[in-house]
C-alpha positions in Angstrom: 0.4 7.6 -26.9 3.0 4.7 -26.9 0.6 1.8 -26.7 -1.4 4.1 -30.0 1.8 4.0 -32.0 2.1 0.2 -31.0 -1.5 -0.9 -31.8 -0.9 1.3 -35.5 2.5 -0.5 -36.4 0.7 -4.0 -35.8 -1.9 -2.8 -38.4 0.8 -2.1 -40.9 2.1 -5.1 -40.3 -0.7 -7.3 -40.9 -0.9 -5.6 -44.3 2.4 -6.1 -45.2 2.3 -9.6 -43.7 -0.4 -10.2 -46.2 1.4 -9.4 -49.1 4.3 -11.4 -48.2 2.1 -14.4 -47.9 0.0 -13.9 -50.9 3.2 -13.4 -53.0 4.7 -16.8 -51.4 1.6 -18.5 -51.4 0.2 -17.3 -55.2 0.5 -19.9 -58.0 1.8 -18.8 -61.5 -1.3 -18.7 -64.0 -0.5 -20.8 -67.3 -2.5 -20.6 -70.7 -2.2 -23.4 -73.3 -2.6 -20.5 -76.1 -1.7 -17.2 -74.9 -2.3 -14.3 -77.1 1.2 -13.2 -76.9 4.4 -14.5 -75.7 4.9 -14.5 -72.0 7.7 -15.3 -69.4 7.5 -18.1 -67.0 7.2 -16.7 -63.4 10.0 -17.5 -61.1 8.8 -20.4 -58.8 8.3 -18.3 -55.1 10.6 -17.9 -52.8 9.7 -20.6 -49.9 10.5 -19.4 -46.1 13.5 -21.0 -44.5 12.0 -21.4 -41.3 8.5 -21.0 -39.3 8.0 -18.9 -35.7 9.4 -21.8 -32.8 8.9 -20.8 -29.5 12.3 -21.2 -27.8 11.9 -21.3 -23.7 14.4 -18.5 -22.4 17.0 -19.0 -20.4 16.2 -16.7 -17.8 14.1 -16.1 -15.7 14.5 -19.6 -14.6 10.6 -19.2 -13.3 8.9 -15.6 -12.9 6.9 -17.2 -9.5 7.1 -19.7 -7.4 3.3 -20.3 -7.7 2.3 -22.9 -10.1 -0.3 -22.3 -12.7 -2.7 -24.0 -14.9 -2.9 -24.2 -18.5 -6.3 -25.8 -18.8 -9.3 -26.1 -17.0 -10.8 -29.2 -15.3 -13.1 -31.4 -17.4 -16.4 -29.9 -15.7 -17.4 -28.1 -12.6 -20.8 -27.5 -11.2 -23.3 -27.5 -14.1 -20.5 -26.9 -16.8 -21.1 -29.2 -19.6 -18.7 -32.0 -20.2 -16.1 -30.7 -23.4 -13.5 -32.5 -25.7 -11.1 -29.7 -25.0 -11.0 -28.1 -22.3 -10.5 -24.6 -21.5 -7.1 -23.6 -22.6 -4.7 -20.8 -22.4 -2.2 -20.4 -25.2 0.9 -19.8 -22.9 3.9 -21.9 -22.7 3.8 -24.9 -20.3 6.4 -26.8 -18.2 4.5 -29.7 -16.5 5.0 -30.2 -12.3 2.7 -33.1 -11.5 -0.9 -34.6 -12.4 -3.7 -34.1 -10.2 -4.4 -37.9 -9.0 -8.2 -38.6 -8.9 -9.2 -37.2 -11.9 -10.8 -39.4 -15.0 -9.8 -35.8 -17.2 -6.4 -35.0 -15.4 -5.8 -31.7 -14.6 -2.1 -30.8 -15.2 -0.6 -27.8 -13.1 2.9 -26.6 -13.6 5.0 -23.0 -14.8 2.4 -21.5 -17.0 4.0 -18.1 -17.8 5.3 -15.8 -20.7 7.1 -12.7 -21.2 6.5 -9.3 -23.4 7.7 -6.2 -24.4 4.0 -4.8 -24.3 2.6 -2.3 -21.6 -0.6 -3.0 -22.6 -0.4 -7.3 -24.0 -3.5 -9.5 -25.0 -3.8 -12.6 -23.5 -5.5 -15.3 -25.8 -7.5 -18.8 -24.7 -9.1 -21.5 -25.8 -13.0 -21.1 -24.5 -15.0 -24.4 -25.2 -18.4 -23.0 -23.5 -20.7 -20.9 -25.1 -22.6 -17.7 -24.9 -26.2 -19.8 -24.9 -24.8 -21.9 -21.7 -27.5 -20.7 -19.6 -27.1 -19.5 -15.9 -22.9 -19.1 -16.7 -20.5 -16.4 -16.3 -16.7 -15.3 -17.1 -14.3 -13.2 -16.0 -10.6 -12.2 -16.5 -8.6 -10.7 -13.7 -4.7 -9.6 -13.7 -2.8 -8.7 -10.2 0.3 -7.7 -9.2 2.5 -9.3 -6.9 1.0 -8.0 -4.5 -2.4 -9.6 -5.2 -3.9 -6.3 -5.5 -6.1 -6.0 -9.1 -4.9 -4.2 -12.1 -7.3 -5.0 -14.1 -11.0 -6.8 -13.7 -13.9 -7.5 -16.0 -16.8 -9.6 -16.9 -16.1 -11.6 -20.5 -18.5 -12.9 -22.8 -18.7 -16.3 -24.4 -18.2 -17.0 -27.5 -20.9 -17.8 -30.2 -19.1 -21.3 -30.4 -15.8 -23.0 -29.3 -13.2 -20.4 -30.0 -9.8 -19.0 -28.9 -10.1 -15.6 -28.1 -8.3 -12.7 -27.2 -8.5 -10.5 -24.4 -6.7 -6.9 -24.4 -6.1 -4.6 -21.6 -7.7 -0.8 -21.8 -5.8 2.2 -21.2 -6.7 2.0 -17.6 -4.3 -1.1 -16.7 -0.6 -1.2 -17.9 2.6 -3.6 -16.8 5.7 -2.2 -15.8 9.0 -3.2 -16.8 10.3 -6.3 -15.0 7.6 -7.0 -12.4 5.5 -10.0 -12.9 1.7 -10.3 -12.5 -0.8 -12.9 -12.4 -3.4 -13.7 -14.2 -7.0 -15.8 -14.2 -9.6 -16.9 -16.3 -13.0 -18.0 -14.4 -16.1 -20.1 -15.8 -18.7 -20.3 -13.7 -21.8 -22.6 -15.2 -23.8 -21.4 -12.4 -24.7 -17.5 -11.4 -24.3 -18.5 -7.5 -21.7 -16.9 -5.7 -20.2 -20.3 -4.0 -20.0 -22.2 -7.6 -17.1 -23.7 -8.5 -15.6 -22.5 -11.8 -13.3 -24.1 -14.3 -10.4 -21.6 -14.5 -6.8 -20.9 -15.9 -4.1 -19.1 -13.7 -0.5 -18.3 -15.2 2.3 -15.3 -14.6 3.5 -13.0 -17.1 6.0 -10.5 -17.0 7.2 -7.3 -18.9 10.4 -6.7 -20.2 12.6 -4.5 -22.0 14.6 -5.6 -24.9 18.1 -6.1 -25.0 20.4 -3.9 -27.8 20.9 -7.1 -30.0 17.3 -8.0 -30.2 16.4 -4.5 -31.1 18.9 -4.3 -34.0 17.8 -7.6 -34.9 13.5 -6.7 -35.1 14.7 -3.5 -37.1 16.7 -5.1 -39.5 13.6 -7.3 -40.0 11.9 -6.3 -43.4 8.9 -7.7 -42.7 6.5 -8.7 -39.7 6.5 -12.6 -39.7 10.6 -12.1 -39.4 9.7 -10.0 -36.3 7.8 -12.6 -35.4 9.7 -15.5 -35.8 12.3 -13.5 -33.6 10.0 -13.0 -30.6 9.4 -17.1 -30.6 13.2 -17.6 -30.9 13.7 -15.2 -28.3 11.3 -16.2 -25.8 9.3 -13.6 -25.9 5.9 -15.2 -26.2 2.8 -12.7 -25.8 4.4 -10.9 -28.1 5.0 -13.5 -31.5 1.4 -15.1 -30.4 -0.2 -11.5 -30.8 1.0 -10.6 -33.7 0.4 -13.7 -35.4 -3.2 -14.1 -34.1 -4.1 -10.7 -35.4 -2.9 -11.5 -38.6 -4.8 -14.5 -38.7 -8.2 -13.4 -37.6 -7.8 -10.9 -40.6 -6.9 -13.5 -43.0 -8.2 -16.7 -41.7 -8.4 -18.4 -45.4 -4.5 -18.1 -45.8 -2.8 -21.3 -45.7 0.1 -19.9 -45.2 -0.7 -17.7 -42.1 -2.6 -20.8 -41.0 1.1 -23.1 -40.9 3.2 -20.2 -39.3 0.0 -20.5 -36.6 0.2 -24.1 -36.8 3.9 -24.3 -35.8 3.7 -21.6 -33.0 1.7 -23.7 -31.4 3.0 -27.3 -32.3 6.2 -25.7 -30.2 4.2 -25.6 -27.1 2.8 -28.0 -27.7 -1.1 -27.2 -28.3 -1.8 -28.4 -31.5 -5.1 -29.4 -31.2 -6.1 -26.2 -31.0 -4.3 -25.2 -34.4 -7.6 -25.2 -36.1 -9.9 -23.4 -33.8 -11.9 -20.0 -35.2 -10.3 -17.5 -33.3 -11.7 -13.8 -32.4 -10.5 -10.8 -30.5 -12.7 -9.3 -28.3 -13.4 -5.6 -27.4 -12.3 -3.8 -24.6 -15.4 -3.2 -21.9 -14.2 -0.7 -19.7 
């Protein structure tokens, strides 16, 4: 019922996001003759500030385990891509992987959330008519057992998409799981595939947070609150879903911009993005 509720708030918010950025973004019409007197609109109201993700202070580091925030240049068959396979989390580089013409950088990949149930988004640069290949996402627990497994298609072209959890896999409060996403450009079992590995882990918020989101009159304040706060998954999600529903709005499109100029993925600012449906 809870992760219901959640999924019907984040609908009203998009609508009400929508407004907000339509009355901010709307020009005044002018008229050399108009048939009656009119007033001059007030110029908008422009925002004071755009969603920045801020690191948190703590957890210093949610695993010891490093990660990876994007794939290797090609494996096996995998076609060789201008940007490589990218998850939109935060990133705190540990070394360079010496050898390689692309370098693959590993380091703290993780993000927190208040969600039981979060999306995680990439950047996937290979194609659903990539013949022979095959994704999948998996999420553990600390214990390396699976939560949560399943085959995900490619995209028609080189999107970032998001991936959502069914009902059949939750996180729970302050543990921290792990997470993968696997290309393989072959259908062999022994192929090597380009992946992404990261952490992420579920909190709850703290009283002054809470009064602060419901003071917020309007989503892309509760937004820009997650990102000041830390709280990653959630100010990405929220944002992204906006987006894919108005993906013409310029002023949607700079809030997404600067989300991820602070982590410093800009150059996938532009990409189409999607969502895709659970496949249970």
């Amino acid at each position: 019922m809870k992760w219901i509720l959640t999924t019907a708030l984040i609908l009203i918010s998009i609508t009400q996001y929508s407004a907000q950025a339509t009355d901010q973004t709307k020009q005044p019409v002018t008229n050399k003759q108009p048939a009656q007197p009119v007033k001059t609109p007030a110029s908008p109201q422009q925002p004071t500030s755009r969603p920045v993700f801020i690191l948190p202070k703590t957890p210093a580091r949610l695993s010891p385990v490093s990660g990876r925030r994007a794939g290797m240049g090609s494996r096996d068959n995998c076609p060789a891509v201008g940007t490589p396979l990218t998850a939109l989390v935060p990133f705190q580089e540990e070394q360079k992987v010496a050898g390689q013409a692309n370098k693959s950088i590993i380091g703290v990949v993780e993000g927190l959330t208040t969600s039981e149930r979060p999306t995680f988004w990439f950047y996937i640069p290979y194609t659903k008519d990539l013949s022979n290949s095959r994704a999948e996402f998996s999420l553990q627990d600390s214990a390396e057992n699976d939560i949560y497994r399943n085959a995900i298609a490619l995209p028609l072209k080189p999107s970032v998409i998001g991936i959502s959890l069914p009902s059949t896999a939750s996180l729970k409060v302050d543990q921290t799981y792990r997470w993968y996403l696997k290309v393989h450009c072959k259908q062999e079992a022994a192929s090597i595939p380009v992946y992404v590995e990261g952490d992420i882990k579920r909190i709850n918020l703290d009283s002054r947070v809470m009064q602060q989101l419901e003071a917020a009159t309007n989503p892309r304040q509760k937004i820009i609150i997650y990102a000041e706060k830390g709280i990653w998954f959630d100010a990405l999600n929220m944002l992204a879903l906006i987006r894919i529903t108005h993906s013409n709005n310029a002023f949607i499109q700079e809030d997404w911009q600067t989300l991820l100029h602070s982590i410093n993925l800009d150059n996938l600012a532009k990409a189409p993005i999607v969502n895709l449906p659970n496949r249970q």
